[in-house]
C-alpha positions as CSV (number, residue, x, y, z in Angstrom):
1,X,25.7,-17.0,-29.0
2,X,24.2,-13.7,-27.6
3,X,25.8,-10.6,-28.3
4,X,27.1,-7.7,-25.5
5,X,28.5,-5.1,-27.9
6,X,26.0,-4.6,-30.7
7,X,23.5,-2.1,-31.5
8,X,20.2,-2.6,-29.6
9,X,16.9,-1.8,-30.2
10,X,14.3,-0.1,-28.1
11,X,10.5,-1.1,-29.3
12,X,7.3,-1.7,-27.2
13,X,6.7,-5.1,-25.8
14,X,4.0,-7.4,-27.2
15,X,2.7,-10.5,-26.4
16,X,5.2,-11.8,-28.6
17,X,8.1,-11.2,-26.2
18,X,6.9,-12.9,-23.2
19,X,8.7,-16.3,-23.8
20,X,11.9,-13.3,-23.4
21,X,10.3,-12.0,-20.4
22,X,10.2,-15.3,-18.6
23,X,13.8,-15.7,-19.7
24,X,14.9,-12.7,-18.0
25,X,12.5,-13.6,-14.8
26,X,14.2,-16.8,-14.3
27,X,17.8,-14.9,-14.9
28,X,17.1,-13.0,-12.0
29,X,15.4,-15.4,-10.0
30,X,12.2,-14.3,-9.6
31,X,8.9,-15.7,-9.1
32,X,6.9,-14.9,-12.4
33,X,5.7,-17.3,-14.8
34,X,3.8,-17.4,-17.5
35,X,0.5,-16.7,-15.9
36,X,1.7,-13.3,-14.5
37,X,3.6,-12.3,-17.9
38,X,0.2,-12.5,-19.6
39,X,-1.6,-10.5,-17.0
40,X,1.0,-7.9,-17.6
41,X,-0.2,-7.7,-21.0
42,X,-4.0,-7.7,-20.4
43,X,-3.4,-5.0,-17.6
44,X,-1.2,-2.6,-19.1
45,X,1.5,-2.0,-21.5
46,X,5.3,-2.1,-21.9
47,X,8.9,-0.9,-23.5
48,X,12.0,-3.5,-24.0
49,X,15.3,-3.4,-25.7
50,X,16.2,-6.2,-27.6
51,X,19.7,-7.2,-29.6
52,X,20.5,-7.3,-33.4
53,X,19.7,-11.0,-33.0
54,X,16.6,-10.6,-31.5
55,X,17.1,-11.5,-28.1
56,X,15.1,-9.3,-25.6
57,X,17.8,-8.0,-23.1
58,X,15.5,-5.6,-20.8
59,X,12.0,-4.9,-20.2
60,X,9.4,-2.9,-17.8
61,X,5.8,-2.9,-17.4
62,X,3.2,0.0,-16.6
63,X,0.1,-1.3,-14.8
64,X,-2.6,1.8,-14.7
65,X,-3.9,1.7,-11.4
66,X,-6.6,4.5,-11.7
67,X,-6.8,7.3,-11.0
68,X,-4.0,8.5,-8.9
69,X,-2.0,6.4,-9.5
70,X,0.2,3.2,-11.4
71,X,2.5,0.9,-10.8
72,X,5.9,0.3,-12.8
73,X,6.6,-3.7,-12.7
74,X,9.4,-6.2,-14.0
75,X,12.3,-4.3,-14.8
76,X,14.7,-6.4,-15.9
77,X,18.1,-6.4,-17.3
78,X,19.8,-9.3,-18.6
79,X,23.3,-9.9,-16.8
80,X,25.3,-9.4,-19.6
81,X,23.8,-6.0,-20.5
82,X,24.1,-4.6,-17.1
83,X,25.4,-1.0,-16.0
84,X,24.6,0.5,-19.5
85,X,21.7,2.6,-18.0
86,X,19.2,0.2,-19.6
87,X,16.8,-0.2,-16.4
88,X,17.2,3.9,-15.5
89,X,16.0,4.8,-19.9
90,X,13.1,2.0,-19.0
91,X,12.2,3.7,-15.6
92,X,12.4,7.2,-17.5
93,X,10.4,6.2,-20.1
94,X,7.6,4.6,-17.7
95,X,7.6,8.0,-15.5
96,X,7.4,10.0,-18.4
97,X,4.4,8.1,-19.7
98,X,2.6,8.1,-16.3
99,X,3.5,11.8,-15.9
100,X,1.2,12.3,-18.9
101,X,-1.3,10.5,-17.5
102,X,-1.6,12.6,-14.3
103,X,-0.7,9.6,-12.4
104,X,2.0,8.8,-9.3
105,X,4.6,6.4,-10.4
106,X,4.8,3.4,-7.6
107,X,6.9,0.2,-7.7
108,X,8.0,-2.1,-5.2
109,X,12.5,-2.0,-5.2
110,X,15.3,-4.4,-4.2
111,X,18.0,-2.8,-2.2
112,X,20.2,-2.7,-5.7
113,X,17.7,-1.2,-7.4
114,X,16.3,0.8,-5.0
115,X,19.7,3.0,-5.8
116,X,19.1,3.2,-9.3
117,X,15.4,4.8,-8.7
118,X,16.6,7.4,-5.9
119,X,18.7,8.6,-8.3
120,X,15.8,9.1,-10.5
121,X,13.4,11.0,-8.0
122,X,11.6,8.1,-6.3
123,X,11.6,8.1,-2.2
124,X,11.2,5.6,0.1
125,X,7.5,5.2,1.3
126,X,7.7,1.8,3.4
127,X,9.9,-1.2,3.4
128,X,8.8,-4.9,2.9
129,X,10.2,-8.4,4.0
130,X,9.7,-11.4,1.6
131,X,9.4,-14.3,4.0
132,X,9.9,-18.3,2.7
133,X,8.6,-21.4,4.0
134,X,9.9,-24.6,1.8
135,X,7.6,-26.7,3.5
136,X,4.9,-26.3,6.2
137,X,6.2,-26.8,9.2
138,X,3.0,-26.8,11.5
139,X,-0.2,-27.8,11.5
140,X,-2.0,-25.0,9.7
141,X,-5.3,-27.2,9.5
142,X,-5.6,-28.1,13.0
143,X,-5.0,-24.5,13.6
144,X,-7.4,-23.5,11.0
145,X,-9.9,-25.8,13.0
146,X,-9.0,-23.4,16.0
147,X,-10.1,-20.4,14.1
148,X,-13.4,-21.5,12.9
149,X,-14.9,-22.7,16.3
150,X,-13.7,-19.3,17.8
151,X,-15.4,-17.6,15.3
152,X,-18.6,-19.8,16.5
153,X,-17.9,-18.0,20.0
154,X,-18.5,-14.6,17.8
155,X,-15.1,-13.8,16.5
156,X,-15.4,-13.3,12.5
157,X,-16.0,-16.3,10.0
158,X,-13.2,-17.3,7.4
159,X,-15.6,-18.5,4.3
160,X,-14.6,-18.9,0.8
161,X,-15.0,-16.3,-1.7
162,X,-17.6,-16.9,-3.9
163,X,-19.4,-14.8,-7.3
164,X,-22.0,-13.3,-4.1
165,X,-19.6,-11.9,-2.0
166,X,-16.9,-11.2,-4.5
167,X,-17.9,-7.5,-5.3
168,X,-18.2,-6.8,-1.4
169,X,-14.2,-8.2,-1.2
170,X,-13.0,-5.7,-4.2
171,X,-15.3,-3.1,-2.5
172,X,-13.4,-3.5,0.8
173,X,-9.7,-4.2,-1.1
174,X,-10.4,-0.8,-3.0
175,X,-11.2,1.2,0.6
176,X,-7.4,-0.6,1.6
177,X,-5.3,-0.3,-1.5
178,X,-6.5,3.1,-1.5
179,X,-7.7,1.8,-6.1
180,X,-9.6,-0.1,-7.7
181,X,-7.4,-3.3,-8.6
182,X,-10.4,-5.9,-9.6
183,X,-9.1,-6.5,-12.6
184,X,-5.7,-7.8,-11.2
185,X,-7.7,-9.7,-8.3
186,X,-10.4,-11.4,-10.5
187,X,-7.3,-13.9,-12.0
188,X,-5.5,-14.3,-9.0
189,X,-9.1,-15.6,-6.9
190,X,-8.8,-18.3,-9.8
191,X,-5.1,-19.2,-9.1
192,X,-5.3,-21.1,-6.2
193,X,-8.7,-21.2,-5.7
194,X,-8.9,-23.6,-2.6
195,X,-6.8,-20.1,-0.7
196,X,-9.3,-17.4,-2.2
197,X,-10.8,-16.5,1.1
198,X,-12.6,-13.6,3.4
199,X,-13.7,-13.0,6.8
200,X,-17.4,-11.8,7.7
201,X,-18.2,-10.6,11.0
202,X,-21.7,-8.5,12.0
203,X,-22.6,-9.4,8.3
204,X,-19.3,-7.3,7.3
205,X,-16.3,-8.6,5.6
206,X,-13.5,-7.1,7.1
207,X,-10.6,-9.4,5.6
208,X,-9.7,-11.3,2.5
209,X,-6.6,-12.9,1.1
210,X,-5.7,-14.3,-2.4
211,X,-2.9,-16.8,-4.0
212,X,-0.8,-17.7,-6.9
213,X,0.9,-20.1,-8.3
214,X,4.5,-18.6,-9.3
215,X,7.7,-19.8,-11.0
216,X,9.6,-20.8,-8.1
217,X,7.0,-20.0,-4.8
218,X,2.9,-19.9,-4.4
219,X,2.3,-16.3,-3.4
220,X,0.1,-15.8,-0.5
221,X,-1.3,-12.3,-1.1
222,X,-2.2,-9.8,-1.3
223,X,-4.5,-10.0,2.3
224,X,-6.1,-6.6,3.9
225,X,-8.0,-7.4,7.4
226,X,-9.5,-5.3,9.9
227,X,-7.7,-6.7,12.5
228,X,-4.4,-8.4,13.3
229,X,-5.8,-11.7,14.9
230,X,-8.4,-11.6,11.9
231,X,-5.1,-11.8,9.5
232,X,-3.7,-14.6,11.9
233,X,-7.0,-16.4,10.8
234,X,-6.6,-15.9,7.1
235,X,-3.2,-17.0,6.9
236,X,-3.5,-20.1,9.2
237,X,-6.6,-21.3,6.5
238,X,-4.7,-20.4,3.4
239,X,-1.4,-21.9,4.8
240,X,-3.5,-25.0,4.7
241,X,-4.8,-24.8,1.6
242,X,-1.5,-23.8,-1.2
243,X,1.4,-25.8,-2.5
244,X,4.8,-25.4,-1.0
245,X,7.2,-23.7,-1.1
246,X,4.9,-20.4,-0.3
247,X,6.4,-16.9,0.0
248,X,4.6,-13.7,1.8
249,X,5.7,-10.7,1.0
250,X,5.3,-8.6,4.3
251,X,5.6,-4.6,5.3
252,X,8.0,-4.6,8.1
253,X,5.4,-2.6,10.2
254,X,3.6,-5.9,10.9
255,X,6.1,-7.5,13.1
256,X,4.0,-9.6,15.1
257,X,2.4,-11.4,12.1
258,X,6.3,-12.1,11.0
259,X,7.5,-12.6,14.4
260,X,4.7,-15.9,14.0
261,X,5.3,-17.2,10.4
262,X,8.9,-17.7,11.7
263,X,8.1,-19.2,14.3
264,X,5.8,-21.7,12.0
265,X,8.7,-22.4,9.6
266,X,9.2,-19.0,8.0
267,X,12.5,-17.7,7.4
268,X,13.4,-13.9,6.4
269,X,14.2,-13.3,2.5
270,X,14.8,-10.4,0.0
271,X,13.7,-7.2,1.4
272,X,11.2,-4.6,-0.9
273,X,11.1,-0.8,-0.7
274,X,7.7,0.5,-1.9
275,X,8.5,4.0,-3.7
276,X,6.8,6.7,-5.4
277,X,8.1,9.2,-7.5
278,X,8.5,12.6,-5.8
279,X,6.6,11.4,-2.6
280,X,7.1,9.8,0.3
281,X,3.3,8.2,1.0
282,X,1.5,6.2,-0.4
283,X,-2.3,5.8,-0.8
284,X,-3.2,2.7,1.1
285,X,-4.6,1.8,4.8
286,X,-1.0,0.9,5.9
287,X,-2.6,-0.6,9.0
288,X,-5.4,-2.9,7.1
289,X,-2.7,-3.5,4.3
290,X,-1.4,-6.6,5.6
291,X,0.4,-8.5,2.5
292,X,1.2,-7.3,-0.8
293,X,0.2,-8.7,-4.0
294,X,4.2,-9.3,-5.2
295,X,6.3,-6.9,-6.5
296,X,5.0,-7.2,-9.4
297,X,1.6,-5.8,-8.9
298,X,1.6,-3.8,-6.0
C-alpha cells in the first residue's frame, strides 16, 4: 500500500522510471504511452520525486528546443500527493535549468494548472481546444477523393512523405514552429505512417501533417499549411488513414477548421493554454500553425 505521509525523494528520472511515468499518465488520463515516455528520454532530460517505497509520485520533462527556446512536458502529480507544491518545485527546477541555458521556458497548460504556472511567472500566449472524434462519422475517403481531383484542376497535391521530400517538410515545419524539431518529427512520421503526409503546389510544399498512436486517442498532429483549405485537405486524407478514436488538438484562432471537424463528428474537449515564462508570444507562424503536436511536445 502506497504511502502519503513519508519522506520523499527528489532524483533525476531515468529510463528506469518510465513504467512510473505511464502510471502517473494513465492516473490523470492522458494520452501518453510508452512510445512518447521513451522519446522524452531520447529528447531531453528529467526530475521526479519518488516515495520511501519507491514509488514515483511526480515527474516533469525538459525537451531542448534550440536555440530560443524549450519546452517543459508531463508534469504530473499522483492524486494522493497533491497540493504539497510538488508540480510548482518541478516547474522551478525546469525554469531554473532552462534559465541557464539562455532558453524561454514554454509548455502547453490545463485550466488547473494553468493557475499553478501564473503564479510562477508564466503568461498566457494562446489558448488551444482538444477536439474528439470516437469514431468517424463521415466519409473522409470519399472526401479525400474530392481533394485530389481538385488538386488536378491546380489546387496543391496531398502526397505522402517520403526520405526525398522529408528534409523539405522539416525545412518548412522549422520556418512555422519558429525551431528545429526533426528530431521529435522523425518518430512520429513512423507512427502512423499511412497519415504522414504533405502538400506540394508550384513544386513547393506548403503543408504537412503527422500522427501517433497514444494511450487512449491517435493524435493527429502536429499539421502547419499555407492555407486554410490546404489544412481542410490534409486532415480529410489523414482522417482516412488513422485508428479511432482520434483527438486534434486545435488553437482556438482556427475556428473555421473546428467549426468543420464538429460538424464531421468532432466534439469539443479539454482546453490548453500555451505559456511562456515572462512573455506573452510565442515564436511560431500562428497563422500557418494549424495543430499542435500534443501537449507534450509543443
Amino acid at each position: 500500500m502506497a504511502t502519503t505521509d513519508g519522506p520523499l525523494t527528489r532524483h533525476p528520472l531515468l529510463r528506469q522510471h518510465i513504467e512510473g511515468g505511464m502510471a502517473l499518465s494513465s492516473v490523470a488520463n492522458w494520452n501518453q504511452n510508452e512510445a512518447d515516455w521513451r522519446l522524452f528520454f531520447e529528447l531531453g532530460f528529467g526530475m521526479g520525486y519518488s516515495d520511501q517505497n519507491g514509488r514515483l509520485c511526480a515527474t516533469t520533462m525538459i525537451i531542448p528546443l534550440g536555440s530560443r527556446f524549450a519546452w517543459i512536458s508531463v508534469v504530473l502529480v499522483a492524486e494522493d500527493m497533491r497540493r504539497r507544491g510538488l508540480a510548482s518545485q518541478l516547474t522551478e527546477w525546469a525554469t531554473d535549468e532552462l534559465n541557464r541555458m539562455g532558453v524561454v521556458p514554454y509548455l502547453d497548460a490545463t485550466p488547473a494548472g494553468r493557475e499553478v504556472y501564473l503564479r510562477l511567472g508564466f503568461q498566457d500566449c494562446w489558448w488551444l481546444e482538444r477536439l474528439v472524434a470516437q469514431t468517424p462519422a463521415a466519409d473522409f475517403a470519399a472526401t479525400g477523393n474530392i481533394a485530389t481531383s481538385q488538386a488536378s484542376r491546380g489546387a496543391p497535391v496531398i502526397r505522402p512523405i517520403d526520405d526525398a521530400i522529408w528534409p523539405r517538410v522539416v525545412e518548412y515545419d522549422a520556418r512555422i514552429f519558429g525551431s528545429d524539431r526533426s528530431a521529435i518529427l522523425a518518430p512520429f512520421r513512423h507512427r502512423v505512417p499511412a497519415a504522414a503526409l504533405y502538400a506540394i503546389e508550384a513544386g513547393q510544399v506548403v503543408g504537412f501533417v503527422l500522427a501517433r498512436d497514444g494511450r487512449l486517442t491517435t493524435q493527429v498532429g502536429p499539421l502547419c499549411a499555407d492555407r486554410a483549405e490546404i489544412a481542410f485537405a490534409l486532415l480529410t486524407h489523414a482522417l482516412s488513414r488513422v485508428g479511432y478514436p482520434v483527438c486534434i488538438d486545435l488553437p482556438v484562432r482556427h475556428a473555421p477548421i473546428r467549426d468543420w471537424l464538429c460538424a464531421n463528428g468532432f466534439a469539443v474537449g479539454r482546453p490548453f493554454a500555451r505559456m511562456a515564462l515572462g512573455r506573452a508570444d510565442t515564436f511560431d507562424d500562428r497563422a500557418r500553425l494549424i495543430a499542435s503536436a500534443g501537449p507534450e511536445f509543443g
